[in-house]
C-alpha positions in Angstrom: 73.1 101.5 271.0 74.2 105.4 270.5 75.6 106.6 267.3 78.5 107.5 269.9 79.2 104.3 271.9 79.3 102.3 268.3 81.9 105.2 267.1 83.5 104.4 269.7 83.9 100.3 269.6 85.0 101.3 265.6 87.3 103.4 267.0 88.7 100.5 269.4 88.5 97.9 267.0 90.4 99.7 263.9 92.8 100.8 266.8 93.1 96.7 267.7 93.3 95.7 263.9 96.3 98.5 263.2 98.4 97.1 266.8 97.9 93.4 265.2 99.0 94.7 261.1 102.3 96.3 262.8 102.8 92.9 265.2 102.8 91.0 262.1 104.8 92.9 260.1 107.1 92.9 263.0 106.6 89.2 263.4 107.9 88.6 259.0 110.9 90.9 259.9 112.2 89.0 263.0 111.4 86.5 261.4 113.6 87.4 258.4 116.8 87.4 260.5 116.3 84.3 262.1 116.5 82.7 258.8 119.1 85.1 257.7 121.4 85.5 260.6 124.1 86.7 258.5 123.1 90.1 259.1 122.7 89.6 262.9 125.8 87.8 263.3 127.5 91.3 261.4 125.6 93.3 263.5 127.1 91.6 266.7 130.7 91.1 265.0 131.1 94.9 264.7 130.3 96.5 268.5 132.4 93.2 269.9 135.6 94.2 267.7 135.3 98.0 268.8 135.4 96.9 272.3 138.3 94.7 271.6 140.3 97.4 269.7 139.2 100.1 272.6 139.8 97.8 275.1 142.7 96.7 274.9 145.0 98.7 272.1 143.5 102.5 272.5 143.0 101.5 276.2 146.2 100.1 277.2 147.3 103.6 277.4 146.8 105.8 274.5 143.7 107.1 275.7 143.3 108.1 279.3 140.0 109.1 280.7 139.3 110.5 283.9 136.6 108.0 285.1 135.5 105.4 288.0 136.6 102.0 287.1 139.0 103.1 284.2 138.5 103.0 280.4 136.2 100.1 280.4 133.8 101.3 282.7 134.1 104.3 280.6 134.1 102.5 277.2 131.1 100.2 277.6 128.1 102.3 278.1 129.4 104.4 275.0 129.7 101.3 272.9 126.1 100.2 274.2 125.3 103.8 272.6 127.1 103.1 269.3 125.6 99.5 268.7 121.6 100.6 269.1 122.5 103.6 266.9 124.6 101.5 264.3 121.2 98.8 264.7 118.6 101.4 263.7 120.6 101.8 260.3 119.2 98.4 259.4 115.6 100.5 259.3 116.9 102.4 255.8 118.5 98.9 254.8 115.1 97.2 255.4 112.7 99.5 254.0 115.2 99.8 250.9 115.1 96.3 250.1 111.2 96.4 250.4 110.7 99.1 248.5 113.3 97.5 245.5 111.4 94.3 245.5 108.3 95.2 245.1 106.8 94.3 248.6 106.2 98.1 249.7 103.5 97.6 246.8 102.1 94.6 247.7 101.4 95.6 251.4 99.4 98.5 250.4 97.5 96.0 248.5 96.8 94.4 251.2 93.6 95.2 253.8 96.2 96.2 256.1 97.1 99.5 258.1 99.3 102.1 256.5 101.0 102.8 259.4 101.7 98.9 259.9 105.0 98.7 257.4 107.0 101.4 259.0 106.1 100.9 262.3 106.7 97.2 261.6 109.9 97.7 260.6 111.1 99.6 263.3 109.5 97.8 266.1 111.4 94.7 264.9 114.8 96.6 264.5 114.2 97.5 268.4 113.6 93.8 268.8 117.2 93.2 267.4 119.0 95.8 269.5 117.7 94.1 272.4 119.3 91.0 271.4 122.5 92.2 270.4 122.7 95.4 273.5 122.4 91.5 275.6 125.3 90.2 273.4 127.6 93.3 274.2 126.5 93.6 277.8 128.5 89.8 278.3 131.2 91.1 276.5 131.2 94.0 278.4 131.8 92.0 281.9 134.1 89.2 279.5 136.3 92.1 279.7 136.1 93.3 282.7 133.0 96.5 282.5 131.5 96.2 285.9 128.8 99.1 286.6 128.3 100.2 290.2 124.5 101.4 289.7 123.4 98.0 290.3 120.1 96.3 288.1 117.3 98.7 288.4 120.0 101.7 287.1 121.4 99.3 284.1 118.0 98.4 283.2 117.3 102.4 282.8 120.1 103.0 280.7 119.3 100.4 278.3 115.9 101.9 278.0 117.2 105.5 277.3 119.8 104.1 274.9 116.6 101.6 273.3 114.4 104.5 272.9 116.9 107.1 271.8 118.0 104.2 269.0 113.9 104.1 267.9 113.0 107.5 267.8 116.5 107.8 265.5 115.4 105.2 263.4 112.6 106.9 261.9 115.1 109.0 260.5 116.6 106.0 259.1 112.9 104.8 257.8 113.5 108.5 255.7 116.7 107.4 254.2 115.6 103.9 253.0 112.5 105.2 251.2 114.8 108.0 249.7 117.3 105.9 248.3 117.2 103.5 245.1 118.5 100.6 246.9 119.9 99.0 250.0 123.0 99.8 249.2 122.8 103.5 248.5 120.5 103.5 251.6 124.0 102.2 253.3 126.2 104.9 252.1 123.9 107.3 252.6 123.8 106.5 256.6 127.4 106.7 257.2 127.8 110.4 256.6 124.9 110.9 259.3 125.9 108.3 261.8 129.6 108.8 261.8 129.9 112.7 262.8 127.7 111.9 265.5 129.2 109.1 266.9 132.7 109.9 266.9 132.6 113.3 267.5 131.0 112.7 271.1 131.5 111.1 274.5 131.5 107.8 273.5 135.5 106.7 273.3 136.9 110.0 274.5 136.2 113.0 276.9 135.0 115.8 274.9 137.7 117.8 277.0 140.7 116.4 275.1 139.0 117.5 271.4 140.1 121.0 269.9 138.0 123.6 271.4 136.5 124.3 268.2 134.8 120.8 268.2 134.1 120.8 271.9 130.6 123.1 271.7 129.2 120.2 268.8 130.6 117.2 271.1 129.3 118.6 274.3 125.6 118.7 273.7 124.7 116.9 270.2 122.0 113.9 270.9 124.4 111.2 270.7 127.1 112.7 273.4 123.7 113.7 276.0 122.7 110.3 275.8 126.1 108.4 276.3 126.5 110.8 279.1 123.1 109.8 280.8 123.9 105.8 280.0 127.4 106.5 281.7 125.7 108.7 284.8 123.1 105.8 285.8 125.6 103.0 285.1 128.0 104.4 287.7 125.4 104.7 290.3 123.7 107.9 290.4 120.4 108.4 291.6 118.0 109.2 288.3 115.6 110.6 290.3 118.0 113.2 291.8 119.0 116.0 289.4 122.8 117.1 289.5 125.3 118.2 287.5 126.1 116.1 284.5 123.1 114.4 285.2 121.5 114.4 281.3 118.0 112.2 281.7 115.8 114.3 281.0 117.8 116.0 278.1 118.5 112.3 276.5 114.8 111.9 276.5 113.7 114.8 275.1 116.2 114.6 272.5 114.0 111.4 271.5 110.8 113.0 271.9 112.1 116.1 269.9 113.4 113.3 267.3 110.4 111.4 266.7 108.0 114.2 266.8 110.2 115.7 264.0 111.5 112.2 261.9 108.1 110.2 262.9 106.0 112.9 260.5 108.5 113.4 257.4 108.3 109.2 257.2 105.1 108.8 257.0 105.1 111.5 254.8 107.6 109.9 252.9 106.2 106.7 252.6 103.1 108.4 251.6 104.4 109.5 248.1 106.4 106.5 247.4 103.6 103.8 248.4 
């Protein structure tokens, strides 16, 4: 056998080895809120009382949206936005607690890969937006959401809006290994996830905000994603560019987010580990 072709089966077997460290790290964290569903059932409590409070006090009347089905077909694919993004916050709440413990110390111990705690972590935060984007997607027909882009379209939109919410977390990964505990690494979210969230598309037309605001709200991350969810979920063809149409933005955005977040993690984790 060739100095090559047994590089090469290393290569494929440390490659094998790292996939398995970040499944089982992934694997303890699930596992974690399963026997802790506290924090899952808070995670699904807060998305299902903004619906209810949109729904049915700001959307009785005293917000009025120009849109295809009315406020709630407007409301729910910005609140599917909202919940992923609000999820990925447990990623700084996770790591923090890890890193307060102890345990960030006794992984690197271990014969393990260094990648396999962050990416752990946030491969199993995904895992719970899944659960809970299925939660508010019941909720959203309870009260009455019904999309007109049929399966294939919804299915797309919860990808973009899945994705977008990983490539974000990262950033939260950052802000847990910053911060002295979990609950520093909580305050310290709210400032970033707040702006972004409420100054965009996801309750209100950007077109009703002072025009001062309107430039931000128009094309930050969170608005260009909550714009593409919306575009697919009321029927539009993804593969057909028009105007409004923001796929391809809402996934570069995530690209441009993970290639930028992704590095100053590790990096991160680096010093502190």
């Amino acid at each position: 056998m060739s100095i090559a072709t047994e590089t090469n089966h290393a290569s494929k077997s440390s490659l094998r080895w790292a996939i398995s460290d970040v499944l089982t790290i992934a694997r303890r964290n699930m596992l974690a809120i399963i026997r802790i569903p506290t924090a899952l059932v808070f995670s699904v409590l807060q998305p299902i009382m903004f619906v209810l409070l949109f729904r049915y006090i700001f959307g009785a009347g005293a917000i009025t949206v120009n849109a295809p089905g009315g406020y709630v077909n407007y409301l729910i694919p910005g609140i599917i936005v909202q919940t992923t993004i609000f999820g990925a916050v447990g990623t700084a709440i996770g790591l923090a607690e890890d890193l307060q413990r102890g345990l960030i110390e006794r992984f690197r111990a271990l014969p393990m890969a260094r990648m396999a705690v962050l990416a752990g972590r946030t491969v199993s935060d995904l895992g719970r937006n899944i659960m809970v984007l299925i939660i508010i997607t019941l909720v959203g027909f309870a009260v009455g959401f019904r999309p007109h882009g049929g399966f294939l379209n919804y299915i797309f939109a919860c990808l973009i809006t899945l994705l977008f919410a990983y490539c974000l977390s990262w950033g939260f990964a950052y802000v847990g290994l910053a911060a002295p505990n979990s609950e520093a690494a909580q305050a310290m979210t709210f400032p970033l996830i707040f702006p972004l969230t409420f100054a965009s598309g996801i309750f209100v037309q950007v077109s009703s905000m002072p025009g001062w605001l309107q430039p931000f709200a128009t094309y930050q991350p969170v608005s260009e994603v909550t714009k593409a969810v919306r575009y697919l979920m009321d029927g539009a063809n993804p593969l057909v560019p028009s105007p409004g149409n923001s796929i391809w933005v809402a996934i570069l955005w995530s690209v441009g987010l993970i290639a930028i977040l992704g590095p100053l993690a590790t990096a991160k984790y680096k010093k502190v580990a």
